[in-house]
ROBA-888743 format. One record per residue (C-alpha): residue number from 0; x, y, z; residue in three letters. Coordinates in nm, 2 decimals, padded with zeros to 4 digits. Each point is the difference from the previous one (the first is absolute). Example, Ala and Ser with C-alpha at 12.3 -4.5 7.8 and 13.67 -1.06 7.14 Angstrom:
2
    k      c1      c2      c3    r
    0   01.23  -00.45   00.78  ALA
    1   00.14   00.34  -00.07  SER
% end
This chain:
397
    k      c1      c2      c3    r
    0  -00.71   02.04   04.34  UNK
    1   00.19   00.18  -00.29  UNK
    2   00.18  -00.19  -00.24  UNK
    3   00.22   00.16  -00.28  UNK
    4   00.07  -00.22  -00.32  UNK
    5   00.28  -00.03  -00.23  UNK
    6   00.00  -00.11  -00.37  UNK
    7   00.15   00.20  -00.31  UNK
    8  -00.24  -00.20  -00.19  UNK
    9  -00.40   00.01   00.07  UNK
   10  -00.34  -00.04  -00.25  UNK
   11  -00.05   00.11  -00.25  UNK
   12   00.37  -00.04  -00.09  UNK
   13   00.17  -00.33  -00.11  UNK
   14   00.24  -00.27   00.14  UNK
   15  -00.05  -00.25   00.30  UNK
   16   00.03   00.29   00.28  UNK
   17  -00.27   00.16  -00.07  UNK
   18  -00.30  -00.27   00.02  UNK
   19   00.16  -00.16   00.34  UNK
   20   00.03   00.35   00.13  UNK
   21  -00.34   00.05  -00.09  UNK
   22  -00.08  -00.32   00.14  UNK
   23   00.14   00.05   00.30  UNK
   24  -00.13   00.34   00.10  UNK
   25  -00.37  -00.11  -00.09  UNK
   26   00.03  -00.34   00.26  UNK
   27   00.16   00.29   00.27  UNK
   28  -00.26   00.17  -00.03  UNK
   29  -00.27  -00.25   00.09  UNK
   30   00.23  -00.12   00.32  UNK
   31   00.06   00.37   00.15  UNK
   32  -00.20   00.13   00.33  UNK
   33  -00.26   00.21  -00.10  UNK
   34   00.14   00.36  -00.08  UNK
   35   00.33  -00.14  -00.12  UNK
   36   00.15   00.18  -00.30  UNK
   37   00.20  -00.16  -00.27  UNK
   38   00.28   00.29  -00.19  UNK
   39   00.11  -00.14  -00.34  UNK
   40   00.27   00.17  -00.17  UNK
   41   00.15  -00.11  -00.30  UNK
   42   00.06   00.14  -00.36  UNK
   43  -00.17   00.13  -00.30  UNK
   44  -00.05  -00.31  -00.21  UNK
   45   00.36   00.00  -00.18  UNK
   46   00.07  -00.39  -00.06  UNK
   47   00.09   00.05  -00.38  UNK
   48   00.02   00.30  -00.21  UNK
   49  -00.19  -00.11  -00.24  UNK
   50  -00.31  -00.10   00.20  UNK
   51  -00.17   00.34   00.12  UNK
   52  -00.29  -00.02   00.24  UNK
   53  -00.17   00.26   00.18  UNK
   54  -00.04   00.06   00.38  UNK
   55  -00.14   00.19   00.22  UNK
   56   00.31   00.15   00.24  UNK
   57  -00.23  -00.04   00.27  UNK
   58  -00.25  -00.21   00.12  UNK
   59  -00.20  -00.07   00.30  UNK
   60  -00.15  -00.38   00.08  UNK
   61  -00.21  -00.06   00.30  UNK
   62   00.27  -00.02   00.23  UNK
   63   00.28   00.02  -00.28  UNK
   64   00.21   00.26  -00.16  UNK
   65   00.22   00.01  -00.30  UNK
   66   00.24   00.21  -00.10  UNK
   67   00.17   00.03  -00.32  UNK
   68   00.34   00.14  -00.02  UNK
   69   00.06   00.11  -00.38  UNK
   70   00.37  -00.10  -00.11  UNK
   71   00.00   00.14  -00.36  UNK
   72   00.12  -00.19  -00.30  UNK
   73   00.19  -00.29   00.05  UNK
   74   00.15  -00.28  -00.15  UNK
   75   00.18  -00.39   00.16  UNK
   76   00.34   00.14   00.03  UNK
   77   00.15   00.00   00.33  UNK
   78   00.04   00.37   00.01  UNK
   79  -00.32   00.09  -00.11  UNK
   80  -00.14  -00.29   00.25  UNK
   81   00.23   00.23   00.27  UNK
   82  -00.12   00.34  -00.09  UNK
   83  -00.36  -00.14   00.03  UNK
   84   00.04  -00.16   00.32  UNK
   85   00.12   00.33   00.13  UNK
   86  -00.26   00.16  -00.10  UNK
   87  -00.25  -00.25   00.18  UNK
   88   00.21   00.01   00.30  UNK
   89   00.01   00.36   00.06  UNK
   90  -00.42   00.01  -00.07  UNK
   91  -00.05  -00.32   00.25  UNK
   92   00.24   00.27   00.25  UNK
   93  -00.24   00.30  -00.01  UNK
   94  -00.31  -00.22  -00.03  UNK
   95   00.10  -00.17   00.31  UNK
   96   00.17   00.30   00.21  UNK
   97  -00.26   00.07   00.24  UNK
   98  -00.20  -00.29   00.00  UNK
   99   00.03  -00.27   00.24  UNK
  100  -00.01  -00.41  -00.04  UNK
  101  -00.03  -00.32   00.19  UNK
  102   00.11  -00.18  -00.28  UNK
  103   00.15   00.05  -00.32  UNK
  104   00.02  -00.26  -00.26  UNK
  105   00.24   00.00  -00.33  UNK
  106   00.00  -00.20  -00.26  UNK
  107   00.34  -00.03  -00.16  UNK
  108   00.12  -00.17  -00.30  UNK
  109   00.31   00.24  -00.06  UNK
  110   00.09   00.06   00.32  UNK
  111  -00.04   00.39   00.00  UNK
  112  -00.35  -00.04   00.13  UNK
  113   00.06  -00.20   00.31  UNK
  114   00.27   00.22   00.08  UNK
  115  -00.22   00.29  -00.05  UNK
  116  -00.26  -00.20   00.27  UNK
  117   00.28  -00.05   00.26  UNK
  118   00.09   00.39  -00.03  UNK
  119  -00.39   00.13   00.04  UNK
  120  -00.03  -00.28   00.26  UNK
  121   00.29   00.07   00.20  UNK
  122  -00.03   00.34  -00.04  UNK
  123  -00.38  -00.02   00.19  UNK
  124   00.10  -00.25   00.22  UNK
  125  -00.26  -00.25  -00.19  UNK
  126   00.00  -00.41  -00.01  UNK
  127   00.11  -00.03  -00.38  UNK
  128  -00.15  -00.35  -00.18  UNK
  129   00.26  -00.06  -00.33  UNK
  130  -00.12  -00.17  -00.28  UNK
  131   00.30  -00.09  -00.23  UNK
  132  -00.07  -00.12  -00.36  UNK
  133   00.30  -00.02  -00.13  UNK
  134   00.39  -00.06   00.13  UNK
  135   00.16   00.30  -00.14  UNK
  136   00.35  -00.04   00.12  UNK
  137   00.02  -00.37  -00.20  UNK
  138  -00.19   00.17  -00.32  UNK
  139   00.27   00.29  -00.05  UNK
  140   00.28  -00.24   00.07  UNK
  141  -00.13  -00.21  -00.31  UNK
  142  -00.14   00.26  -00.24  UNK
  143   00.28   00.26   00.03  UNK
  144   00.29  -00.26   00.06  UNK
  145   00.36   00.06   00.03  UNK
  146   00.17   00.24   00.23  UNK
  147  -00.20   00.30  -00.02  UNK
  148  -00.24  -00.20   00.13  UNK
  149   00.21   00.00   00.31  UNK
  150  -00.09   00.31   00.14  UNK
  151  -00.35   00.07  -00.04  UNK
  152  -00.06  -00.43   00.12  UNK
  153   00.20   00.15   00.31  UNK
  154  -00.25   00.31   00.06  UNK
  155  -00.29  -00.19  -00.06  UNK
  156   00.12  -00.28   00.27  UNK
  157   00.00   00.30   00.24  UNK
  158  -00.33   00.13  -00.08  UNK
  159  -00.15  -00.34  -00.05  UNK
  160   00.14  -00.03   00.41  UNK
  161  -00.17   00.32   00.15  UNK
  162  -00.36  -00.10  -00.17  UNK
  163  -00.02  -00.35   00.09  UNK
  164   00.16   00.08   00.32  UNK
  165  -00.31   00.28   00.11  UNK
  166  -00.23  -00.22  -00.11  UNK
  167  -00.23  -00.16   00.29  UNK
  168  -00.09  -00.25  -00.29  UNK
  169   00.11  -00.09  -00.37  UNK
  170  -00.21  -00.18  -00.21  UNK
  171   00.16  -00.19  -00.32  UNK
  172  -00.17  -00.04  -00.31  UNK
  173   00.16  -00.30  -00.13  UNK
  174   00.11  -00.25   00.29  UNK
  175   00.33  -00.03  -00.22  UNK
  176   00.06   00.30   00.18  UNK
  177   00.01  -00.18   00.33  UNK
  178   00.37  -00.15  -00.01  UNK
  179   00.18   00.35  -00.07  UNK
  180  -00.18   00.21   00.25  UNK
  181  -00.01  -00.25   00.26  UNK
  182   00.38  -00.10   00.00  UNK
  183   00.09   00.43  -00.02  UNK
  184  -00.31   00.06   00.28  UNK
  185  -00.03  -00.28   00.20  UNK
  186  -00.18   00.23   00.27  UNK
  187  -00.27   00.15  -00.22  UNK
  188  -00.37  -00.15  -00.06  UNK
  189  -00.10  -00.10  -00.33  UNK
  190  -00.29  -00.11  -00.20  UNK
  191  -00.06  -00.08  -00.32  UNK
  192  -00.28   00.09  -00.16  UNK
  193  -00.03  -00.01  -00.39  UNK
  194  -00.17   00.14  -00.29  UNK
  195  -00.33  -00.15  -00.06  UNK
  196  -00.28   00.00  -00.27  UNK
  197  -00.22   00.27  -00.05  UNK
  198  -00.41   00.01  -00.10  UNK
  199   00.01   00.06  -00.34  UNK
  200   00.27  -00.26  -00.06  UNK
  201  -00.19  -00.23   00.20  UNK
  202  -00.34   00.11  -00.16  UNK
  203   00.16  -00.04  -00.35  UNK
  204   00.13  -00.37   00.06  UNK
  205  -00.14  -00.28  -00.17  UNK
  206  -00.30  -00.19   00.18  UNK
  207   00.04  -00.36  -00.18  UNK
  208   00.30  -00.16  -00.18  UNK
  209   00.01   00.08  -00.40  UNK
  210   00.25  -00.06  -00.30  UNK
  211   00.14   00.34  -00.11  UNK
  212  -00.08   00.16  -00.30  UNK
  213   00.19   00.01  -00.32  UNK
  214   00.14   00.35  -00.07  UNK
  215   00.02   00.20  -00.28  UNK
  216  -00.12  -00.27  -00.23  UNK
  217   00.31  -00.14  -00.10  UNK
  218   00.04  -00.22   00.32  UNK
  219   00.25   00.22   00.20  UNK
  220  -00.02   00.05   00.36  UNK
  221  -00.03   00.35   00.14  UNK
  222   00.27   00.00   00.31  UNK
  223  -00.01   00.31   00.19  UNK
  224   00.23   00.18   00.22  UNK
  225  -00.12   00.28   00.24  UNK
  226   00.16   00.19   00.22  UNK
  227   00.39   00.21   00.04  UNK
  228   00.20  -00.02  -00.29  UNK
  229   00.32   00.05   00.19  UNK
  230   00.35  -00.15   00.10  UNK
  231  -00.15  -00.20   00.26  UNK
  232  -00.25  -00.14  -00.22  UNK
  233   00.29  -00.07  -00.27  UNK
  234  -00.23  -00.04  -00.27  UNK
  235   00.25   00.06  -00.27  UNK
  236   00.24  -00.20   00.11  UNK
  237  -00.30  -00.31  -00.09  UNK
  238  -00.29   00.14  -00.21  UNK
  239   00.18   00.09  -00.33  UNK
  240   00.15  -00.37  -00.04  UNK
  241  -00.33  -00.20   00.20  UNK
  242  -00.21   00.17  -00.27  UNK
  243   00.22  -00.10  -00.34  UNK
  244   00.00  -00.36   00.19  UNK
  245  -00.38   00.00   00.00  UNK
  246  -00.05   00.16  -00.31  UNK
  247  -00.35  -00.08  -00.21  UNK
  248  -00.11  -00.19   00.27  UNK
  249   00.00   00.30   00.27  UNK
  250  -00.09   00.39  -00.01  UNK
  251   00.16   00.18   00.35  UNK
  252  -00.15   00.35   00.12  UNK
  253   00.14   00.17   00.25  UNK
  254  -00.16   00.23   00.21  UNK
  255   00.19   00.30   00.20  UNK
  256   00.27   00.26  -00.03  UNK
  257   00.36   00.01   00.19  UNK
  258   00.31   00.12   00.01  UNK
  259   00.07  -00.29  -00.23  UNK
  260  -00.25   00.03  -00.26  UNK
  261   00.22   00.15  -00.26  UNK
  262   00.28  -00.31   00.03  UNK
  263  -00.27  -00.26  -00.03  UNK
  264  -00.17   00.20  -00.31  UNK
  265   00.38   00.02  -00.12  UNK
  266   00.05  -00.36   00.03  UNK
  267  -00.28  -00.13  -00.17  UNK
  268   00.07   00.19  -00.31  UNK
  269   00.39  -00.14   00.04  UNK
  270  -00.19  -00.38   00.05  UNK
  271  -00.18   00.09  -00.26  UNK
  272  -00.34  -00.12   00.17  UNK
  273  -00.30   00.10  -00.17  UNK
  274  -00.26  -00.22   00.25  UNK
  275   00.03   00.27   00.30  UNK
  276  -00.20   00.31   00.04  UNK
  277   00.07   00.24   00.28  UNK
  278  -00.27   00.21   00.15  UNK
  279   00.01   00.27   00.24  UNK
  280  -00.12  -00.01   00.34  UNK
  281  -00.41  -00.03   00.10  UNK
  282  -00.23   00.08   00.28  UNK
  283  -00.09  -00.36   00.17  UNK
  284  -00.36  -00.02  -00.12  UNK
  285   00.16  -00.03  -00.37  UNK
  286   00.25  -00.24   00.13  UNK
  287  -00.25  -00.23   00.08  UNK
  288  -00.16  -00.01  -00.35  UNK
  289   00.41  -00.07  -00.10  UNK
  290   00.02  -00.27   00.24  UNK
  291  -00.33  -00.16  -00.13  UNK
  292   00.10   00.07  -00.39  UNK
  293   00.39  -00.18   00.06  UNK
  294   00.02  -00.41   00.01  UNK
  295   00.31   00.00   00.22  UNK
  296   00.12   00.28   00.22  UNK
  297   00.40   00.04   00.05  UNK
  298   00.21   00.10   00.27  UNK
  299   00.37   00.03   00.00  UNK
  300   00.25   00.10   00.25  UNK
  301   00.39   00.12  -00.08  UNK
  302   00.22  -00.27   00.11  UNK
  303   00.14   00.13   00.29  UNK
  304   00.05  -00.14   00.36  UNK
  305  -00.17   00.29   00.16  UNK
  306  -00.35  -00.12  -00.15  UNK
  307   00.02  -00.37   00.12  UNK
  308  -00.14   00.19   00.30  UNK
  309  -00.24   00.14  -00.12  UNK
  310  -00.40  -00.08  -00.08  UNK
  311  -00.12   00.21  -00.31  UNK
  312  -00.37   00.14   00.06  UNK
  313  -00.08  -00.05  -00.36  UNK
  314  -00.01  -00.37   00.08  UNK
  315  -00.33   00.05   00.23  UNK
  316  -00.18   00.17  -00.27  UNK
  317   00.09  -00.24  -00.27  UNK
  318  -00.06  -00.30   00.22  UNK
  319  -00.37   00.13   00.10  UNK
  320  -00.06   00.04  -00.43  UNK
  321  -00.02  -00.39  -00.06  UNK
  322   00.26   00.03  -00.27  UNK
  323   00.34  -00.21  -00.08  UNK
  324   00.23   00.15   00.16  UNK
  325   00.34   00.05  -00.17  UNK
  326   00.29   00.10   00.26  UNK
  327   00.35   00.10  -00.01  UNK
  328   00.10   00.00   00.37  UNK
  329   00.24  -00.15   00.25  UNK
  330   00.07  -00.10   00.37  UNK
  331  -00.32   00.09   00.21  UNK
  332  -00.23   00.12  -00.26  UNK
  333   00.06  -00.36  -00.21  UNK
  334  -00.09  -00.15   00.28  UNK
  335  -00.30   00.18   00.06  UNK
  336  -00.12  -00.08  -00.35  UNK
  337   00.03  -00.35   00.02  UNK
  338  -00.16  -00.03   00.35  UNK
  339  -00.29   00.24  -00.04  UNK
  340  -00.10   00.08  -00.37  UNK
  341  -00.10  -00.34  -00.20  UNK
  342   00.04   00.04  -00.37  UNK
  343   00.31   00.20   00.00  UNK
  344   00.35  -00.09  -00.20  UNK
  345   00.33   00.13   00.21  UNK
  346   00.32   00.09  -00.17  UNK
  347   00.33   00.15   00.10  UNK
  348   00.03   00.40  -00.10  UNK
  349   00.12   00.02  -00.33  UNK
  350  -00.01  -00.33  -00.09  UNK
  351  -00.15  -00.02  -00.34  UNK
  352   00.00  -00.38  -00.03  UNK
  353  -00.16  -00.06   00.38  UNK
  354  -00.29   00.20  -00.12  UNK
  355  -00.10  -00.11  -00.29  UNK
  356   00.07  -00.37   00.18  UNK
  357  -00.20   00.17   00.25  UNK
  358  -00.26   00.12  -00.23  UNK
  359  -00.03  -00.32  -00.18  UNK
  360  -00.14  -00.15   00.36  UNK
  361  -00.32   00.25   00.01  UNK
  362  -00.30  -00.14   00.00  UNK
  363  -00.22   00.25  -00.24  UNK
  364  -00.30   00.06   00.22  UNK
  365  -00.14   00.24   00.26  UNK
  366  -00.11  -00.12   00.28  UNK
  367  -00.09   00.15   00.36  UNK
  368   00.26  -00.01   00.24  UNK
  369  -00.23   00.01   00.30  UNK
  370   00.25  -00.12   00.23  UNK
  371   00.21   00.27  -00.03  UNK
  372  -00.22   00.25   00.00  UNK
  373  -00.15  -00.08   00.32  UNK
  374   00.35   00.01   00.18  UNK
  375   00.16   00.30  -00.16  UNK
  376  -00.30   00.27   00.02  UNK
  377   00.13   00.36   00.00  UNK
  378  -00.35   00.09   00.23  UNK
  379   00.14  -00.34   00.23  UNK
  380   00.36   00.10   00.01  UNK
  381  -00.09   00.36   00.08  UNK
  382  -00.21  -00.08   00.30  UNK
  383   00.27  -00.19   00.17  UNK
  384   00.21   00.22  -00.10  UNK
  385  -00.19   00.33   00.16  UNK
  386   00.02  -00.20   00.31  UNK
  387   00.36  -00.10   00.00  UNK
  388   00.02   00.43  -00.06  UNK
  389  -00.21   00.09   00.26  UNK
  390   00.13  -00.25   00.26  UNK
  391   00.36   00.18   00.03  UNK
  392  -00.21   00.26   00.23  UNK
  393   00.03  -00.31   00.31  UNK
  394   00.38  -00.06  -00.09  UNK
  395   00.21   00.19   00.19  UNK
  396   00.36  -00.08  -00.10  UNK
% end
């Protein structure tokens, strides 16, 4: 058995993609027949221009190989986001031109790539096993807005329509996702699998309940945000007037780059916020030690209908570090919190005065979360996953 797999993102880069990918592959490769072969082909690491890693363009596994397409510079903007995308597509083309597949897995949170998977799949007459991270059609609608919206919402709808529609299987990261694909493919087969924790987050948890530490010797807490600092994450639309509400008695860090890093920086010199300190991106061993340094950890999502579907990965990471948990979310997600993560405050996006309220109800320890940690597993979730990949091979549509 040959299996070809899709992910613009894979280690060492950054962003949820590339650990599940990783994930993923590694629990294939312990369910394959003996002398099955596992293609990867993703990208260079390229998450954020300002965080530059090295890697090899190509690598060979026991019964795994990577490729790395390079894209060049690149920033967030759509069209640079377009031009790189081209660039991967026409690589994962050549790489995959005389090769032959069983199965060929893509992991999409923009679209492009499961698109790109029903193409390769079709085009060699392979099963093709979708997993979609992200509803793309709803995020454009909300983010760009307005009429020129229109068009692009329209040519995405097509798209959106081939892929799922090739697909012997979609998976679903978030089962917010369910309701819109069911209702638009009531004929396809879906799953939902979601993000899960990985070792070193679970390694790094705490084993026993403690108070937190002062900070900085003045009594503030240390409340840190990790991750994209981008429209969807809407961090400027809440950070600059959260932190001049929690002034002396909280210091914010964020931790990331985006194509909205410059507007948040801009808006807390406007605010005139002095208690937030904005780092750029790091490898995930050092954003452990963050994790373990911060008292509260922060997540926010813009407010915008599109996301009350949605399940942010961050939140698996931060529940498996013990902390208080400190999130802006809506719809699905808010649920999720309140259901699964003990210790955590829930606020509206961009409500400054739900999250201090919110923040007021933290309790200020760490404590092990051994529930969840046990049910949400990255190594767990991957397994069943790999076999929910592998068993499209007996469906014959």
């Amino acid at each position: 058995m040959r299996i070809l797999v899709l992910s613009f993102y894979y280690p060492p880069d950054l962003g949820a993609g590339a650990p599940r990918t990783a994930g993923l592959v590694d629990a294939l490769r312990q369910r394959m027949p003996s002398g099955s072969a596992i293609d990867v082909i993703t990208t260079r690491p390229n998450r954020y221009a300002s965080f530059v890693t090295e890697a090899a363009s190509y690598e060979e596994q026991p019964g795994i190989s990577i490729r790395r397409i390079p894209l060049g510079s690149h920033k967030s903007g759509m069209i640079d986001q377009s031009f790189a995308f081209a660039s991967f597509a026409r690589g994962a083309n050549t790489a995959t031109a005389t090769a032959q597949y069983d199965i060929v897995v893509a992991s999409s949170a923009r679209l492009m790539t499961a698109v790109l998977g029903a193409w390769i799949a079709r085009r060699q007459k392979a099963k093709l096993y979708l997993d979609i991270r992200d509803i793309f059609v709803d995020t454009i609608q909300d983010v760009i807005g307005g009429a020129k919206s229109r068009p692009i919402k329209l040519f995405s709808e097509v798209l959106e329509r081939f892929a799922v529609r090739q697909a012997a299987k979609v998976n679903l990261v978030s089962p917010g996702f369910l309701e819109y694909f069911v209702e638009r493919y009531p004929h396809q087969r879906f799953s939902c699998f979601t993000n899960g924790v990985d070792d070193e987050f679970l390694d790094a948890g705490p084993r026993a309940p403690r108070p937190l530490p002062r900070h900085a010797g003045n009594g503030t807490l240390t409340v840190l945000y990790a991750g994209n600092i981008g429209e969807g994450q809407g961090l400027h639309q809440i950070l600059p007037r959260l932190a001049k509400q929690l002034d002396g008695q909280v210091r914010f860090q964020v931790v990331g780059d985006g194509g909205r890093r410059g507007e948040l920086e801009s808006a807390l010199r406007a605010a005139g916020s002095t208690n937030v300190a904005v780092f750029p991106p790091v490898p995930r061993e050092q954003l452990v030690a963050r994790y373990r340094a911060a008292d509260v950890l922060f997540l926010h999502l813009n407010d915008y209908p599109a996301f009350e579907k949605v399940l942010p990965s961050k939140l698996f990471e931060y529940a498996a570090m013990g902390k208080p948990v400190l999130a802006g979310v809506g719809g699905f997600a808010a649920d999720f919190v309140r259901s699964e993560i003990p210790n955590a405050g829930v606020f509206r996006p961009c409500d400054v005065g739900g999250a201090v309220e919110a923040f007021r109800t933290l309790k200020l320890e760490e404590a092990p979360r051994e529930a969840f940690v046990t049910k949400y597993g990255r190594a767990a979730i991957c397994r069943q996953m790999a076999g929910d990949v592998l068993s499209v091979m007996a469906h014959n549509p």
